[in-house]
C-alpha positions as CSV (number, residue, x, y, z in Angstrom):
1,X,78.0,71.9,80.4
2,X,81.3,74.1,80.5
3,X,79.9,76.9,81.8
4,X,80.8,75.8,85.8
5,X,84.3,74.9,84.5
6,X,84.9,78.3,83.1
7,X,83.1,80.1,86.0
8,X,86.3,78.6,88.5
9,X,88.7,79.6,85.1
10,X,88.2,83.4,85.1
11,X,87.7,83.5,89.2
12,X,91.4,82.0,89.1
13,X,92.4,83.9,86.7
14,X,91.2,87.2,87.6
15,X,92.1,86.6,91.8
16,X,95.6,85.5,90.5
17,X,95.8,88.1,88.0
18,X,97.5,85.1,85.9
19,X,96.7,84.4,82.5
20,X,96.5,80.8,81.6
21,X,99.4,79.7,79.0
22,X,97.7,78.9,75.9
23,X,95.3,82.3,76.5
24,X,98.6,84.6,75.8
25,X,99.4,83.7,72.3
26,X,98.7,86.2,70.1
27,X,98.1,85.6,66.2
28,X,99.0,89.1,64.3
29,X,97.8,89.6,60.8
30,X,99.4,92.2,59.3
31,X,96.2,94.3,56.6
32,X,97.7,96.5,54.4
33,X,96.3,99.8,54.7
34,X,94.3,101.9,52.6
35,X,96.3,104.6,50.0
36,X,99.4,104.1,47.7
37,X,101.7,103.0,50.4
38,X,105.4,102.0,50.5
39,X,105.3,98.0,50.9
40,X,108.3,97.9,52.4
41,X,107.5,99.7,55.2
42,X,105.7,98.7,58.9
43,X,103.5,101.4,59.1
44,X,101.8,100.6,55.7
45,X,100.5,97.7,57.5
46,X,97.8,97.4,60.5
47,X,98.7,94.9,62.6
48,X,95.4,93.1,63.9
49,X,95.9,90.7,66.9
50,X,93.7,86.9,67.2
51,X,93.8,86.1,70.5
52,X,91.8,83.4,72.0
53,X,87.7,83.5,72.0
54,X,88.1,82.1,76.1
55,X,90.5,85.5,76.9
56,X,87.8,87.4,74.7
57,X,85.4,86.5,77.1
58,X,86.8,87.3,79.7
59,X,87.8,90.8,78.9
60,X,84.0,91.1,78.0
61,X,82.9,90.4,81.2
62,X,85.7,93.1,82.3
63,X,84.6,95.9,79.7
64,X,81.3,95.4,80.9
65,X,82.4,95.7,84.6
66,X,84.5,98.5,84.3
67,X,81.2,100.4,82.3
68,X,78.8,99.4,84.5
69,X,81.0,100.4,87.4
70,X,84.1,103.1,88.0
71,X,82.4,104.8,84.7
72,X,78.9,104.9,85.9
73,X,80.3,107.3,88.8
74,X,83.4,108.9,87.2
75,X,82.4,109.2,83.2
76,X,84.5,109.9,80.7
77,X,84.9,113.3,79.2
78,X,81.2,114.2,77.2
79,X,83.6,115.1,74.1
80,X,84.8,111.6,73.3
81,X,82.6,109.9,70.4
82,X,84.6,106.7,70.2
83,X,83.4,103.5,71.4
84,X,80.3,105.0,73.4
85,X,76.6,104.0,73.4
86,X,75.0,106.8,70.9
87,X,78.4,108.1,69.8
88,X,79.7,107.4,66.0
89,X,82.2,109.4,63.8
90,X,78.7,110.7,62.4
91,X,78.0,112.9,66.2
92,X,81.9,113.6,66.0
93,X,81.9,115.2,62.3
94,X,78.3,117.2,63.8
95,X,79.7,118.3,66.5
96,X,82.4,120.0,64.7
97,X,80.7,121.5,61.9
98,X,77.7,122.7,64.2
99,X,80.6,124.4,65.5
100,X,82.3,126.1,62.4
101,X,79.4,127.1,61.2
102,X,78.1,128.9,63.9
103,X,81.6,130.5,64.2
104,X,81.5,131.2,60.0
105,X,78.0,133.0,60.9
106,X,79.4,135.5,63.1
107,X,82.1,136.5,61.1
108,X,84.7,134.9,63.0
109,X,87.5,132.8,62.6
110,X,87.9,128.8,64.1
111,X,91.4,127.8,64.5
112,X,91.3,123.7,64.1
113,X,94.7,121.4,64.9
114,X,94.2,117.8,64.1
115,X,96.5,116.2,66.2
116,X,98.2,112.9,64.9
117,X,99.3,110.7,68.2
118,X,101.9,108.5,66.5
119,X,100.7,104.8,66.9
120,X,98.7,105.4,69.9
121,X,97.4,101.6,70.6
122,X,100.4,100.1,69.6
123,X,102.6,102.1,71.2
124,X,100.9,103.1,74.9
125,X,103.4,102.2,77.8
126,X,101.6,99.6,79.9
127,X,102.4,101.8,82.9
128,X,100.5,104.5,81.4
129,X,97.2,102.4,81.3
130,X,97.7,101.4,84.6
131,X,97.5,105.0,85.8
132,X,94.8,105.7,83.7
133,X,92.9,102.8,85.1
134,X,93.8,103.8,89.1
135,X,92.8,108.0,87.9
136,X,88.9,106.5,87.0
137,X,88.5,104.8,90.2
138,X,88.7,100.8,88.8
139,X,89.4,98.7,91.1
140,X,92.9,96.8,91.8
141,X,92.1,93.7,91.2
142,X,90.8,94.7,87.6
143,X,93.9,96.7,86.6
144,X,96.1,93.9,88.1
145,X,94.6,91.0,85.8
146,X,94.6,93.9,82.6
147,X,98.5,95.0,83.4
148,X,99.0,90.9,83.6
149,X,97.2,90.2,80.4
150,X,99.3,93.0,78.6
151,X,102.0,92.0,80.1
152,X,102.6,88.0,79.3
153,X,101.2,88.3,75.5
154,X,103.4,86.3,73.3
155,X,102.7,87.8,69.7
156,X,103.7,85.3,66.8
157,X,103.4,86.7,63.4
158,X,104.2,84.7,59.7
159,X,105.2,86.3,56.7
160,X,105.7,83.7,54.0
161,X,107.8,80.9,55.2
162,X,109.5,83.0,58.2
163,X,108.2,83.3,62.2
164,X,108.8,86.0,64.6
165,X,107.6,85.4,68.3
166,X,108.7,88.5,70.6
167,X,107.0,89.4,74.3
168,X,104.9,92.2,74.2
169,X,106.4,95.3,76.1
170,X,103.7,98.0,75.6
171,X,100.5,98.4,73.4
172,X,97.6,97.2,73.8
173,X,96.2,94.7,70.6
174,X,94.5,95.9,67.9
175,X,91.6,94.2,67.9
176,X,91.5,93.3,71.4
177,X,88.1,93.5,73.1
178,X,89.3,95.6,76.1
179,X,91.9,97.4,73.7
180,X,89.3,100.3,72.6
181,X,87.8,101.2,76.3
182,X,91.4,101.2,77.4
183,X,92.7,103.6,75.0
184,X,89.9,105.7,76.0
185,X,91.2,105.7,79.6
186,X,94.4,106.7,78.5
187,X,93.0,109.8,76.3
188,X,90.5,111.0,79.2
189,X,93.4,112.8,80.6
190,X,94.6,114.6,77.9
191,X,91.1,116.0,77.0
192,X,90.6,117.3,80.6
193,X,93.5,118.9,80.6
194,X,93.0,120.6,77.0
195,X,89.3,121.6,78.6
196,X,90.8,122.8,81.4
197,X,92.8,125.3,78.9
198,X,89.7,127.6,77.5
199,X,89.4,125.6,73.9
200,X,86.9,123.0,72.8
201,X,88.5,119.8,72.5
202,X,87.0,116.3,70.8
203,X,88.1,113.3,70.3
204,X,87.1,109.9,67.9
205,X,89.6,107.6,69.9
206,X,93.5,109.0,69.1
207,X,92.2,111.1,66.5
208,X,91.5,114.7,68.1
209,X,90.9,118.5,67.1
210,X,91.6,121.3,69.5
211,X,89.6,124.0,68.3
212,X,89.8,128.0,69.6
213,X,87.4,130.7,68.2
214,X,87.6,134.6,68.0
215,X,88.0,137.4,65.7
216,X,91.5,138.1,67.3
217,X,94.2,136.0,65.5
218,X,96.6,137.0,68.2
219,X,94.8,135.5,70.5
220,X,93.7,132.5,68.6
221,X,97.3,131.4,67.9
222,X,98.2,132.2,71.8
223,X,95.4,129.4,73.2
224,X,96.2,127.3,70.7
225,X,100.0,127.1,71.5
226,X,99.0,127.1,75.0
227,X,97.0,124.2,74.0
228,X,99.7,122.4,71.8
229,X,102.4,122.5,75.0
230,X,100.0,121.0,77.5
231,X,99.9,118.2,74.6
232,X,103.9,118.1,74.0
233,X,103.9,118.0,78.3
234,X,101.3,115.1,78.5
235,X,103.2,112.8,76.0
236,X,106.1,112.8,77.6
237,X,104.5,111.9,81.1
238,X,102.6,109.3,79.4
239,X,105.0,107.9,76.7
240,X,103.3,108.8,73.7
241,X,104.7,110.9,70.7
242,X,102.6,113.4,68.5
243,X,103.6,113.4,64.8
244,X,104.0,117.0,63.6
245,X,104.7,115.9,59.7
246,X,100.8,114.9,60.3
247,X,99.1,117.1,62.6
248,X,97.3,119.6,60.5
249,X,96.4,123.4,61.3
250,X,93.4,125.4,59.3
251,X,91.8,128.4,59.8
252,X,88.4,128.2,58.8
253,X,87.6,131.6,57.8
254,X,85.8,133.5,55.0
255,X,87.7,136.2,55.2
256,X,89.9,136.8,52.2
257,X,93.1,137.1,54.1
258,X,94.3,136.4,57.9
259,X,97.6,136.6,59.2
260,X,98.5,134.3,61.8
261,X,101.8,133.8,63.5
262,X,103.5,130.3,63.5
263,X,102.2,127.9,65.9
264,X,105.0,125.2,67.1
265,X,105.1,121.6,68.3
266,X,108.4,121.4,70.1
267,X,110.5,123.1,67.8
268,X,108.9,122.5,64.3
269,X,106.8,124.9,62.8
270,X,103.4,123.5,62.2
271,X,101.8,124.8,58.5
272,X,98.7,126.3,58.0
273,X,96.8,124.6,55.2
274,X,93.7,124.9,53.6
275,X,91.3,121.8,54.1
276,X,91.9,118.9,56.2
277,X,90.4,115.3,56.0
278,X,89.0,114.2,59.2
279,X,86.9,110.8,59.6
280,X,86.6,110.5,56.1
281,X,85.1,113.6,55.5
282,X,87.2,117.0,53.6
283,X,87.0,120.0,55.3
284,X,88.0,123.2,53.6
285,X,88.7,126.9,55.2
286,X,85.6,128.3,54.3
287,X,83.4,125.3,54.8
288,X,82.3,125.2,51.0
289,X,81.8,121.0,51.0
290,X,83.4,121.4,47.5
291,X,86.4,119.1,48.1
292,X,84.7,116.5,50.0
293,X,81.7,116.8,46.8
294,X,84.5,116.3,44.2
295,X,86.1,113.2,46.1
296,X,82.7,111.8,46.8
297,X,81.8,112.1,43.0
298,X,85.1,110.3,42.1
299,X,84.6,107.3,44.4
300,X,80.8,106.9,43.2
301,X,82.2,107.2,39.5
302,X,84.7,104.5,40.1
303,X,82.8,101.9,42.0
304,X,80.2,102.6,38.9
305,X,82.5,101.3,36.5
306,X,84.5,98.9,38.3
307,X,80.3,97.3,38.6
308,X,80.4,98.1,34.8
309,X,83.2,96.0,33.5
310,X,81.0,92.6,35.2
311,X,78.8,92.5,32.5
312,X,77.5,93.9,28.9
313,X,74.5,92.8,26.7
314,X,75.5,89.0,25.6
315,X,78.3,88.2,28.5
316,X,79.2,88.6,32.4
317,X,76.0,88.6,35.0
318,X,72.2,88.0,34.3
319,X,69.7,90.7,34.5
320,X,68.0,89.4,37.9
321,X,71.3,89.1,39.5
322,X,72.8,92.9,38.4
């Protein structure tokens, strides 16, 4: 019965490119995140945005256009595992590894940076998306209802008995339907440009590993710096920032000893370490699975007796239901 009614809702809205009033609210709910975190600070908290099911519709309808459309013809780069039909953190963790160990076989050495984009959704200049958008080939229209959406978002948030409602100036909402696919838009460039440079570059959404291979260390650390300043260039065109306090640099390698010369992200040196954890999974120089063994082991044991303490032999849960 309200399907003809919302048909003539989103035609207005998207010819208008105006969001109806009581679609722009935005309901954040700030989810601590996982790890011994200071409480007192923002970025111990992930701030998910509840918007309304009528303006998630219509941004499904959008995310399918946009797929089914500009994508179809211009696709986005084949080493982006985020958000994509047969693409999971599992094919990203493969396609890495496939990698080191075929480098590890040959005796060579695999110089890995894990970047760390500092609060990519949340912090993503609107404009930036909006060029993104226009490089794939979308159409006007499209980006001019998505800039529009962005743009009028009125984000309330309640902690305890206090409010804060502020416009939204940049971002795009965590937990937005459109938010992932645009991300992705935004990234594309980057990883082109990093392809374009001689390494192998992949991506799960903002986190991505720049990878060079060889048995020259000089010329290993010369790509990858190359590789770092086309990243330091990009972020200032686009708006973003690149944490070097959290990008990490390892040298898988089973050689005993390799000097390499210090790689830098503007002027901070970046340090070399010895294992890194990327999508959940620990990676260590020599590709030994030791570290991500020992932490796996941990977990298991602790769920095991955390299930332990629920019942014993006269008290807590019956035998059918354990």
């Amino acid at each position: 019965m309200i399907a003809p009614l919302l048909l003539r809702a989103f035609r207005s809205s998207y010819a208008l490119a105006h969001i109806p009033t009581t679609w722009r609210l935005v309901r954040v709910v700030l989810i601590p995140k996982v790890g011994n975190r200071p409480p007192d600070e923002a970025k111990s908290y992930r701030p998910i945005s509840l918007t309304s099911f009528l303006l998630k519709t219509m941004e499904r309808i959008l995310d399918e256009h946009i797929k089914e459309g500009a994508l179809k013809s211009n696709s986005l780069n084949e080493n982006q595992h985020a958000y994509l039909p047969g693409r999971s953190t599992v094919t990203a963790l493969h396609d890495i590894t496939a990698r080191l160990e075929t480098t590890l076989r040959k005796r060579e050495v695999a110089l890995c940076t894990f970047i760390d984009i500092e609060g990519a959704f949340d912090n993503v200049p609107i404009r930036s998306i909006a060029r993104a958008a226009e490089r794939k080939g979308i159409d006007q229209a499209t980006i001019d209802w998505i800039d529009a959406m962005l743009r009028s978002r009125i984000i309330e948030t309640e902690l305890g008995k206090d409010k804060v409602t502020v416009l939204a100036k940049r971002g795009c909402p965590q937990g937005g339907v459109l938010s992932p696919l645009l991300w992705l838009l935004v990234a594309d460039e980057l990883l082109d440009i990093l392809s374009d440079c001689g390494v192998h570059v992949q991506a799960y959404a903002d986190d991505i590993v720049i990878m060079t291979t060889g048995k020259l260390p000089t010329t290993l650390v010369s790509a990858m710096q190359i590789a770092l300043d086309k990243i330091v260039s990009w972020c200032d065109q686009t708006g973003l920032t690149v944490n070097p306090n959290k990008t990490v640099v390892v040298p898988f390698t089973r050689k005993r000893r390799v000097i390499l010369s210090p790689l830098l992200m503007r002027t901070i040196t970046l340090q070399y370490s010895d294992e890194v954890k990327y999508l959940g999974v620990y990676l260590d120089r020599k590709l030994t699975w030791r570290e991500h063994t020992d932490y796996a082991l941990n977990k298991a044991t602790r769920a095991l007796w955390a299930c332990r303490g629920l019942f014993g032999k006269t008290w807590g849960l019956s035998p059918n239901m354990v």
